[in-house]
C-alpha positions in Angstrom: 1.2 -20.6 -45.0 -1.4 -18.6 -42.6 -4.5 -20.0 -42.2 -7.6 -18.0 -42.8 -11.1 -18.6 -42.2 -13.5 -16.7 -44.0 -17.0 -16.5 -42.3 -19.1 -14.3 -45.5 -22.9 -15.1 -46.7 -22.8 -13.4 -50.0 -21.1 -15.6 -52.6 -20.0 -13.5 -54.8 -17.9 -11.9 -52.4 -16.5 -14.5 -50.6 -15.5 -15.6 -54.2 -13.7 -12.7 -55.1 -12.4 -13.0 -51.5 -10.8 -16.4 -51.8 -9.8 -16.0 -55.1 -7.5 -12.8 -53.9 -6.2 -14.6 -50.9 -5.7 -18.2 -52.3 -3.8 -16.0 -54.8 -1.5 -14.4 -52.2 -0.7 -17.7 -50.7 -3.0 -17.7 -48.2 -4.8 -20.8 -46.8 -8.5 -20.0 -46.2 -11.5 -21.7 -45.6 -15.0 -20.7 -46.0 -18.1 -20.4 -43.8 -21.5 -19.1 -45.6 -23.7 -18.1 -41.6 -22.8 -17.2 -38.4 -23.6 -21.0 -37.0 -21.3 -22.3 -39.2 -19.0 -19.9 -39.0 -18.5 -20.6 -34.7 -18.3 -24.2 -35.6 -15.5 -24.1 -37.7 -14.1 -21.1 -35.7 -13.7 -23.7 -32.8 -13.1 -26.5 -34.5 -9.2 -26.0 -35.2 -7.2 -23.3 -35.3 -6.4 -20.4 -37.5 -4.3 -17.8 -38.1 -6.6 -15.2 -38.6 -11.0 -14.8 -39.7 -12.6 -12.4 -42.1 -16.0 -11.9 -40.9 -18.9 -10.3 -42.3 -21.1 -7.6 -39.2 -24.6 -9.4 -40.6 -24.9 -13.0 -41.4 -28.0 -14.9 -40.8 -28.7 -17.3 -38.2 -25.6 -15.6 -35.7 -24.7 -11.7 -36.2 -20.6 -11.3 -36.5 -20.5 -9.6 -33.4 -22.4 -11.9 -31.8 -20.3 -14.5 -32.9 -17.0 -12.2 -32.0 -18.5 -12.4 -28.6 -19.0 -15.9 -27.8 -15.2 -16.4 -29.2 -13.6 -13.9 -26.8 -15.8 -15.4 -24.2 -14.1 -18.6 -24.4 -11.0 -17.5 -24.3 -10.8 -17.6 -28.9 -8.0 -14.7 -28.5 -7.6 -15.7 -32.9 -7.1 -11.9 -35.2 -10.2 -11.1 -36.4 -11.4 -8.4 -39.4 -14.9 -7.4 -39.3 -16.6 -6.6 -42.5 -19.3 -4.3 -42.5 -21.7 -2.1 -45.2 -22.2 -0.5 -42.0 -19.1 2.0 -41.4 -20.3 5.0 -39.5 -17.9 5.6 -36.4 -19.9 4.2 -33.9 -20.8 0.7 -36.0 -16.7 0.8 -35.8 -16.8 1.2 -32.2 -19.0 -1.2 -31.6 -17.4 -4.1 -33.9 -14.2 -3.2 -32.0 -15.5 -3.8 -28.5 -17.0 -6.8 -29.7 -13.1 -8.2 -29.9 -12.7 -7.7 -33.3 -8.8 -6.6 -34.1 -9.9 -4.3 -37.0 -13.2 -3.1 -39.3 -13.1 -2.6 -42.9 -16.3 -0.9 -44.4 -17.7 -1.9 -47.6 -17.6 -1.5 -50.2 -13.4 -1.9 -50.2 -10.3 -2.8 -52.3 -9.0 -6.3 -52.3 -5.4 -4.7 -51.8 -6.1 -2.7 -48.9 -8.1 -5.8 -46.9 -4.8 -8.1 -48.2 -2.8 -5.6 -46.0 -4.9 -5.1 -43.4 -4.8 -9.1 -42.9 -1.0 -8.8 -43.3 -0.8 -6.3 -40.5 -2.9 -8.5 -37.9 -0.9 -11.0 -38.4 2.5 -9.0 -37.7 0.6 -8.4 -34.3 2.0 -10.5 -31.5 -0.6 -13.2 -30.4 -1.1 -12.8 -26.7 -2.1 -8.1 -26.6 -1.8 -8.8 -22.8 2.1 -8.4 -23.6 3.5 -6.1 -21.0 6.3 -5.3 -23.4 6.0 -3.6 -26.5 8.0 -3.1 -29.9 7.4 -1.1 -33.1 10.3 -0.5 -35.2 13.1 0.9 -33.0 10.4 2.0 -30.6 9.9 0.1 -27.4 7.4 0.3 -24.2 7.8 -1.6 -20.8 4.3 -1.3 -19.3 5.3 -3.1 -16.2 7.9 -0.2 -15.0 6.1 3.2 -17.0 8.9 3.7 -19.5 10.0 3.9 -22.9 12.9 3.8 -25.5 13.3 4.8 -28.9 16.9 3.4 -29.8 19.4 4.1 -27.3 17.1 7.3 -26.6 14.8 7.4 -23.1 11.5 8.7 -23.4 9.9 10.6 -21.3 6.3 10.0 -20.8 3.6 10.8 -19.0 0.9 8.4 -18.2 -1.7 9.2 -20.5 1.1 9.5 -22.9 1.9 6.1 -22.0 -1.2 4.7 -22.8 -2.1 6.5 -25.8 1.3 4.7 -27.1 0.4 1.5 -25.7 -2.9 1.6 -28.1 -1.6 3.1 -31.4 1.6 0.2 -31.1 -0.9 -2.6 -30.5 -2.9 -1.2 -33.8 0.6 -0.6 -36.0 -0.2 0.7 -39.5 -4.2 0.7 -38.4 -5.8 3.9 -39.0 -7.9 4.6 -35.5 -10.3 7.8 -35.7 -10.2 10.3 -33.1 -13.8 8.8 -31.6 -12.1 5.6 -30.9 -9.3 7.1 -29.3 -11.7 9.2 -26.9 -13.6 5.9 -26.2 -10.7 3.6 -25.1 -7.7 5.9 -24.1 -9.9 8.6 -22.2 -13.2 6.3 -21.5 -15.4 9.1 -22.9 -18.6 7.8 -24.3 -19.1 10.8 -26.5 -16.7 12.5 -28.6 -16.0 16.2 -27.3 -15.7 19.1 -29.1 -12.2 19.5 -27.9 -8.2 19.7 -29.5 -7.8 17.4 -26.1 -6.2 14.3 -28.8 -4.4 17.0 -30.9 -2.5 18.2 -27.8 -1.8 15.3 -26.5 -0.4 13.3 -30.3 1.9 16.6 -30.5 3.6 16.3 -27.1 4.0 12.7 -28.0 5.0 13.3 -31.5 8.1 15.7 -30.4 9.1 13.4 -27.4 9.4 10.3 -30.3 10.5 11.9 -32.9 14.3 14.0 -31.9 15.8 15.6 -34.4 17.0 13.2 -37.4 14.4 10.6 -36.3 11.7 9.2 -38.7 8.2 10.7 -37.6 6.1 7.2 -36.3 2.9 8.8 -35.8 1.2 10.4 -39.0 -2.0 12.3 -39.4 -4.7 10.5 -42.0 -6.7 13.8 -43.0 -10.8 13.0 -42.3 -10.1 9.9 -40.7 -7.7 10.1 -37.6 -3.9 8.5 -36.9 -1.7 5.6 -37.3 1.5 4.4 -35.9 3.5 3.7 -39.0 7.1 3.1 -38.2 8.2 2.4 -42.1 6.3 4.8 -43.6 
């Protein structure tokens, strides 16, 4: 049984919350404020936390912060009224794993908890695997099956993000800001150009496609889609 600790000051949602992932089999704990929160964040540990972007007395990010300072390396979800692209950017260089914007479903935060936990534990891996699709970062290459890829570096690392995110939706603005370090996003097909000459190198013919297009919102790696 996972673990979960749920760091959330409104109690009505953190209700619902633990009501929904009690009921899923889930073991989680709650935390009402961001001091609280880092206590019991350090005090043992857990599978995974669910925190909320504003709680009084210690901000989530702030909090996110001080974890990955110390070397906390736990899967965290930030929750967030907040969920323009930049608050996204910003909760996800503050070491959280994934943002969910208010208001949301219960099933689609259930899975998104599901999918960080599929993740390995230690995203310094040098040796990645999705599916039948594999990445050494060490020596530059790739494999899908018994199939060589051919990639390119930047093709390389544009994988290397989407497989460490699998089934996460990840805009086109995030993708800008951590594959091509641009602190703006450009008016440019740049990402388009790029996913397709990765899409036809993965994808031979007969093969499942792994990266899909999420219309408004950017792409995700899903392998059993």
């Amino acid at each position: 049984m996972a673990k979960l600790l749920l760091i959330e000051d409104d109690a009505e949602t953190a209700t619902e919350l633990l009501g929904d992932l009690r009921g899923r089999g889930y073991s989680v704990d709650w935390a009402a404020t961001g001091p609280e929160g880092a206590t019991r964040a350090r005090a043992e540990p857990w599978d995974a936390i669910i925190l909320d972007r504003m709680l009084p007395g210690l901000d989530g990010l702030s909090l996110l912060r001080d974890l990955r300072g110390a070397g906390d390396r736990t899967p965290a979800l930030v929750l967030s009224a907040l969920g323009d692209v930049d608050e996204r950017i910003r909760g996800l260089r503050a070491g959280g794993d994934d943002y969910l914007a208010k208001p949301f479903v219960l099933a689609e935060l259930a899975a998104r908890i599901e999918a960080l936990l599929r993740r390995p534990a230690d995203t310094r891996e040098t040796l990645l695997r999705v599916g039948d699709l594999e990445i050494d970062l060490i020596a530059g290459t790739g494999r899908r099956g018994a199939r060589d890829l051919d990639l390119l570096p930047r093709e390389l690392k544009l994988l290397e993000y989407l497989m460490r995110r699998p089934g996460q939706v990840i805009t086109r603005a995030l993708l800008f800001e951590e594959v091509w370090n641009y602190r703006f996003t450009p008016k440019s097909n740049l990402i388009d150009v790029h996913l397709g000459r990765l899409r036809r190198k993965l994808e031979a013919e007969g093969e499942a496609p792994l990266i899909h297009s999420v219309r408004g919102i950017g792409f995700a790696l899903m392998p059993d889609a």
